[in-house]
Each structure stands twice: as C-alpha cells, then as structure tokens.
C-alpha positions, -999 to 999 in steps of 0.1 A, spaced: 336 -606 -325 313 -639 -315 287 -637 -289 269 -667 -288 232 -669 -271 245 -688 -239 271 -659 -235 249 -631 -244 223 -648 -217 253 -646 -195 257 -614 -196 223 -596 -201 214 -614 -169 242 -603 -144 240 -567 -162 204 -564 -168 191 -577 -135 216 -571 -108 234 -540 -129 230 -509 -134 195 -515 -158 173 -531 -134 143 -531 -155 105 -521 -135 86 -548 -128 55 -537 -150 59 -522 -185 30 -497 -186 36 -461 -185 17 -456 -155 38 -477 -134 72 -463 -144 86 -450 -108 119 -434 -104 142 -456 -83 171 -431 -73 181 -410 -41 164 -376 -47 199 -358 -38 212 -376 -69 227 -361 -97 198 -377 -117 174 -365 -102 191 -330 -102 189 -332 -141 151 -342 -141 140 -311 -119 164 -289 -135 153 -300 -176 123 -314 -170 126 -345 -174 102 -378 -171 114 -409 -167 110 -423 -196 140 -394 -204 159 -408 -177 158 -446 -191 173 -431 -220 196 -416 -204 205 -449 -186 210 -467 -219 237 -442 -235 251 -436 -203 258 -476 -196 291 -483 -223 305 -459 -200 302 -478 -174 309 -511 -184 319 -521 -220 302 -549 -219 272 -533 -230 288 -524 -260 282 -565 -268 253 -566 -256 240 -534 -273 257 -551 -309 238 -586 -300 206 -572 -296 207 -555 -331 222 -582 -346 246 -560 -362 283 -558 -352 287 -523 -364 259 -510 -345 283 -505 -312 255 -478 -302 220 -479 -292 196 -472 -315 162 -452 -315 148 -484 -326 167 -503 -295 157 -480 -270 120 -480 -282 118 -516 -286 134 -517 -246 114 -493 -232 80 -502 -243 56 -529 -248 33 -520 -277 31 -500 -307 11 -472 -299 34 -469 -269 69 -468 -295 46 -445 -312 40 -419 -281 76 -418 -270 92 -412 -310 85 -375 -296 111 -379 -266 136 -378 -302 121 -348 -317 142 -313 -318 119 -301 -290 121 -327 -266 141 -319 -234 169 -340 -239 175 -331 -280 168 -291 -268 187 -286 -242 219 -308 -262 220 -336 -233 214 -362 -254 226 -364 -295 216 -381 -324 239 -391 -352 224 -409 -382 241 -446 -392 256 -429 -425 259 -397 -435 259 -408 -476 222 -423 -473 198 -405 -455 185 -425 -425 147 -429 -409 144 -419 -370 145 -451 -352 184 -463 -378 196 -430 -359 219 -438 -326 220 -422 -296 249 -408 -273 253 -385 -241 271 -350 -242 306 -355 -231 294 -327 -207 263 -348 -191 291 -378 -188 308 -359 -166 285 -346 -149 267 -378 -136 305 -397 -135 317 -369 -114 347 -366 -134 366 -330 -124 386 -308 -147 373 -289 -179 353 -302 -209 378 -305 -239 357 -280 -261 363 -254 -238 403 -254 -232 405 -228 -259 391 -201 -243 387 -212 -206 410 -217 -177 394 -234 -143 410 -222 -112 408 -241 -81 405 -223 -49 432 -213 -28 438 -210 8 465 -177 8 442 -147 -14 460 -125 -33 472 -93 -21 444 -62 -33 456 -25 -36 418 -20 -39 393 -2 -11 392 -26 15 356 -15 28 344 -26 -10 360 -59 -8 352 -71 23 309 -53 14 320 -75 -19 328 -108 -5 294 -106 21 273 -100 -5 284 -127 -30 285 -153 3 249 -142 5 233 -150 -24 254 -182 -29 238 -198 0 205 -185 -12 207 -197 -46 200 -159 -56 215 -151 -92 234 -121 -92 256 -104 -125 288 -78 -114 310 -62 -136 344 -51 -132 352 -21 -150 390 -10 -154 419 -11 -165 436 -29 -136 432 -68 -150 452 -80 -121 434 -65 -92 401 -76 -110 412 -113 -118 425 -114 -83 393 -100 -67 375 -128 -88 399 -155 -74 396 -147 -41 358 -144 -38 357 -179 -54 381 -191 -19 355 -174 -1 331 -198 -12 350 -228 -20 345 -231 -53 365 -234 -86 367 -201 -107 359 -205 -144 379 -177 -163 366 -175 -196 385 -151 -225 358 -139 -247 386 -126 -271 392 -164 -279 360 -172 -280 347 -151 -303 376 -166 -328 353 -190 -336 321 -167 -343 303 -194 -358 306 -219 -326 301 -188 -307 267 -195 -292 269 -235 -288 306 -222 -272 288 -200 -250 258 -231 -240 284 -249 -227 297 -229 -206 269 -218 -186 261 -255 -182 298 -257 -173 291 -236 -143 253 -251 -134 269 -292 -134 294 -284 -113 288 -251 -94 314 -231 -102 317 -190 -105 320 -175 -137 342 -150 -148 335 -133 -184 370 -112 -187 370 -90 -223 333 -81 -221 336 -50 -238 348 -63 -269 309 -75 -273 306 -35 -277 322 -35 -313 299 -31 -343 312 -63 -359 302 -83 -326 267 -68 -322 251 -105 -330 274 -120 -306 266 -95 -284 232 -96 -285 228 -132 -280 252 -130 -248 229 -106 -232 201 -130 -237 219 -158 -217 224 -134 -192 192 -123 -191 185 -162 -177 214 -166 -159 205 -184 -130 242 -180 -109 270 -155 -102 282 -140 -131 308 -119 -131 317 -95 -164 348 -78 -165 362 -49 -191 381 -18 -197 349 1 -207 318 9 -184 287 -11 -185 262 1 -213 228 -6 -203 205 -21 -227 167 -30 -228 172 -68 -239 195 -72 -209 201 -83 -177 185 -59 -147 199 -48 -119 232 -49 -130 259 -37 -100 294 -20 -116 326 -23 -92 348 5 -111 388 -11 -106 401 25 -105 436 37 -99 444 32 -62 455 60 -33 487 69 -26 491 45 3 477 16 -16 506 21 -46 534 30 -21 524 -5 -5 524 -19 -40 556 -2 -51 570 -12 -23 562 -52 -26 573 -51 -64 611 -34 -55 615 -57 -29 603 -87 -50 631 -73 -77 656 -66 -48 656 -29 -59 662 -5 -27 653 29 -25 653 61 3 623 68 14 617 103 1 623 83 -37 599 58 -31 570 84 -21 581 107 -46 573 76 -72 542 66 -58 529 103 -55 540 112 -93 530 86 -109 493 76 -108 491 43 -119 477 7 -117 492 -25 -97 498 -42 -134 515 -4 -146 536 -6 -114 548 -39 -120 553 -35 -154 575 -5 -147 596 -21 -118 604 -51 -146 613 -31 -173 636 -8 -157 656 -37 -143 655 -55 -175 667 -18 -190 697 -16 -165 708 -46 -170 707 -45 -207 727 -11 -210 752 -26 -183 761 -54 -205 759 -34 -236 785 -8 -224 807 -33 -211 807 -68 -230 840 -80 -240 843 -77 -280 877 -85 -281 879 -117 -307 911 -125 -294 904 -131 -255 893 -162 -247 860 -165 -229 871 -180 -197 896 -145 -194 865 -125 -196 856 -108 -164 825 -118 -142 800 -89 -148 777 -79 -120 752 -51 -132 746 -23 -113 713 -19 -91 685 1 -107 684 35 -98 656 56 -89 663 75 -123 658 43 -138 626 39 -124 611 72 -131 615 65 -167 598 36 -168 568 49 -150 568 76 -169 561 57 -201 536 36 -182 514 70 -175 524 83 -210 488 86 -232 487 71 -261 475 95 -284 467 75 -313 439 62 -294 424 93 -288 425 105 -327 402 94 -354 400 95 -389 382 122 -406 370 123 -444 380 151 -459 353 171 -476 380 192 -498 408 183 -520 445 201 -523 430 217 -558 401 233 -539 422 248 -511 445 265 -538 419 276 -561 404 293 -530 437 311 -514 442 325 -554 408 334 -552 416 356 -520 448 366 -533 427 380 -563 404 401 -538 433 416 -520 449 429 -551 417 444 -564 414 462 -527 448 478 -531 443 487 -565 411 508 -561 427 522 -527 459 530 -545 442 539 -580 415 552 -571 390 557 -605 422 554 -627 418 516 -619 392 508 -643 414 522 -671 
C-alpha cells in the first residue's frame, strides 16, 4: 500500500476536520470541552465509568477504523509503519497533547487502574509477543462489547453464545398455571422499579423450569425489553473464564438494558463451585438492575451477599390450575378423555406443568410404539406396498396414568448417601461367634449346673 503526502493530506483533511475527529481549537487541558448531546451514548459511558475526556478522545481514536477504514491509512501513515494498522499509545499521546510533561500526565489514562484498562472498555495488546514491548509500541483497541454499544448494533456478543440466549419480547405471554394474584403483585412490582431505576434481585425456586422461564419472559413483555437467559451450567464449563464470562454479561445487560435471568443458580451451592460462587455473590452484591436467579434449591442466605433478597417458590399448582393444564396438553396431543378421567388424573397426580407435559408425550409416544410393535408386517415375502396402512389406536386413560405415575415416582437414589463403614465382614463374624460362645456357656451352667467346670 502507497499513500503519498498529497493523498494522505487529502484525506486527514476531509476526516480530521469535517469527520468524525474534529479536533478542539486549543490544545491545553483546560480547554478540552465535550462536544456531544448529553443523552448520548458517550456521554452515558463517561457518567457511568467515570470518564474525562481525555478518555473519551481515546475512545474516539480506536473507535474511528470502525467507522471508516480509511483511518486505517491514515493511522499506518502517521506511524510510518505499514504494519502498524492500529493506533498506538505513542499515536494517541502524540495526538492528544502538546508537550511532554503533558504525554507524561496522560501515560496514566494506560495504566491497569485507569477507567478504561479497569473496567475492560479499552485493551492493550503489545506489537509482539516474542520481544517484550515499552508502553507507548503497545496498540490500542475497543471491546467488541463497547463497539456495539456506541454503533447500536443488536443481538448478542459472540463470547457469550455459549451460555446465553437473548429473547426478544413478545406480544401473546405464555400461559401460567401459577397464582394469578402473585403474578400480576409480580409484574407491578418489577414495572416499578424499572421506571425508577431501583435494582432489585428475585429468585425463583422450583422445580417447574417452564413456569419459571415463562414467568421471566413475560415480565420482560411487560416492560419491553429483551430477556437475557443465561445457563450458569455452561458457563461454569469454562471455570477459568468464569469471572471475565460473568463481567460481560452484567455489562451485557447495563449497554443495552436488558433483564437478566441466571437459571441453574444452585449449582453455585456445590463444594467444588464455592470460588465461583463466592465471586458471583459479589457481583450481585453491586448489581445495579433486575436480576433474576432461578433454581431447584431455596435461597441460602449469606453475609457477603446481596440484601433483601425476595424468593418466589414455583410450587406444584392446585387442582384447577393442572386440570387446566392437563387439559391444554391432551388437546394439544388430540387425546380425549371423560370427564370423571381427566379429574381423576389431575387430582392423583400432583405434579408440575413440565411433569404434565412430559407425561401426556410419553404416553402417546408409548401407544404408538406398542401399536406398531404388535402389529408391523415381518413377513420377508410381502412386498411393502401390500402392507396395510396402520393407524394406532388413541391413548387411553390407562395409558396415561402410567406415565404420570412415573413422573410422581421418587427417585430414591437421590435420597440415599453413602456411608463409610466403621466395621469389616471379619469383625461382624468374630462378634456373632463371640455371642454364640456366651450362649453356650449360659446353657451349660443352667443345664450342668457345678458339673460344668469339670
């Protein structure tokens, strides 16, 4: 690549002075003024970061390739270096301000503490990773995430589609066998502190996944906003990239104001998570949003952790709630049943909307399967197109009760545990001869009397 002075002067000039880096009009610190809208997202980044504006000018400069590759020749030009497609510390300094000690002030804006190195908006990669480099041969580059946020680009940062889903909102809500009194008291309260930026942390406790992913989907219709489903089992694959993992998506949710969903909590619980665990409860402790937690287990309290925790316990619905449900599951499966069966089913069987479903699917996937079994044509010698067309029966409320009846089934291996044994198969025999050995000598002085000792 050539860029000759007259093209580079070409260039710089509609960029640099009608673009996007129209420079101030005095060098000096104390003249620096910001020149955006204060509803920008700029200006959103330096109140929530803390950011001056010499942080924002270097925000400008990595953000600008992005914009417009041109600045990729300029940036190469002005180093006079074609492999240097980045700024530099050295660039930005040299940019930015108009004497030494001034380069020598603003070498802190690069420092681990700074702002924009803390909080992981802005990176620094050294020129080679063979030969160790000084501060200002390190370049410069935004987070993907940061990008994003001040392009306005939607969807879901890359390093996060491992572990994350983003739902968008949607106009018909799901269908809750839940207390309707607790959803509706639910939905007011969260509208509530959304509008009044108040940060707020629920968890949903139970075994019901559905009803609790559906209850988080529909208070995120209620106000407009995407839902960010996040499976801490998958994200604790990667312990290692646990906590950056868990960075971004908080900022995730701050950029671009979405609710958060933390589904597998619990699993935090285990003794081989307690690091993991610990450090999430410290990010919740300054969680600034609506968070919502969600697990199998209750909440354990603990004193490093977020207060005034509120628990919404998913518990097995009434009777009326999982006749409805049975009811919208058979009909879904075209599976009809008298009315006296279909109360009998939802009175005997106390179980969950995901249990009901679950047991409606397998027992038609069961009938069918047994049909087809009994009566498939095995004869090698009959051509296919002779064979019959096979209609299986409908499911039966036999069928069903089968079914349900394994749903509701305990499973007893999760109930046992393993004990260490404190005496081996040689002890216990030693000890029953031992007793044998007593009895005998009882009967032998009741039945001998003093001729025993003879």
């Amino acid at each position: 690549m050539i860029l000759s002075d007259r093209t580079f002067s070409s260039t710089a000039r509609s960029r640099f002075c009608s673009g996007h880096f129209a420079r101030y009009e005095c060098n000096t610190i104390d003249y620096r003024k910001n020149r955006f809208r204060e509803d920008s997202s700029l200006a959103w980044l330096q109140k929530t970061f803390s950011l001056s504006t010499f942080d924002l000018e270097l925000l400008a400069i990595a953000l600008a390739p992005e914009l417009d590759r041109q600045y990729v020749r300029i940036y190469t030009y002005l180093q006079d270096d074609l492999t240097k497609r980045k700024p530099t510390v050295d660039l930005a300094l040299n940019l930015l301000c108009a004497t030494i000690p001034e380069k020598l002030f603003y070498r802190q804006k690069f420092t681990t503490t700074a702002p924009l190195i803390d909080h992981g908006l802005l990176h620094l990669e050294p020129e080679s990773q063979a030969v160790p480099a000084t501060l200002l041969e390190h370049t410069f580059r935004l987070d993907d995430q940061v990008v994003r946020f001040l392009l306005q680009q939607p969807g879901l940062d890359l390093r996060l589609t491992s572990c994350c889903q983003l739902i968008q909102p949607n106009p018909c809500s799901h269908k809750l066998y839940s207390n309707p009194e607790i959803q509706t008291a639910l939905s007011a309260l969260i509208k509530s502190d959304w509008q009044q930026q108040q940060s707020r942390l629920l968890y949903f406790s139970g075994e019901d996944k559905t009803s609790k992913h559906h209850t988080a989907e529909n208070l995120a219709t209620t106000l407009n906003v995407s839902l960010l489903v996040v499976d801490l089992s998958k994200a604790m694959e990667d312990q290692a990239g646990f906590e950056a993992k868990l960075r971004l998506i908080w900022r995730e949710v701050r950029f671009f104001a979405r609710l958060l969903y933390l589904e597998n909590f619990d699993l935090l619980y285990l003794q081989e998570n307690q690091l993991l665990y610990k450090y999430c409860l410290t990010q919740l402790a300054q969680n600034q949003g609506i968070t919502i937690l969600a697990g199998i287990e209750n909440w354990k309290p603990s004193a490093t952790g977020e207060k005034g925790l509120i628990t919404i316990p998913f518990t097995i619905p009434e009777l009326t709630q999982r006749r409805h449900c049975w009811q919208t599951h058979l009909q879904a499966a075209n599976i009809s049943l008298e009315a006296r069966e279909l109360e009998l089913l939802s009175d005997r069987f106390r179980l969950t909307p995901d249990q009901i479903a679950e047991a409606v699917a397998t027992a038609q996937n069961n009938t069918h399967w047994q049909f087809f079994q009994t009566n498939s044509v095995n004869n090698s010698s009959a051509k296919e197109n002779e064979h019959p067309n096979l209609k299986p029966p409908s499911t039966t409320f036999s069928h069903l009760c089968h079914t349900a009846r394994t749903q509701s089934s305990i499973d007893l291996g999760s109930l046992a545990y393993k004990i260490e044994p404190k005496y081996t198969w040689d002890d216990i025999i030693k000890a029953i001869q031992r007793e044998y050995q007593k009895i005998g000598q009882i009967l032998r002085d009741r039945d001998l009397g003093s001729y025993a000792v003879l």
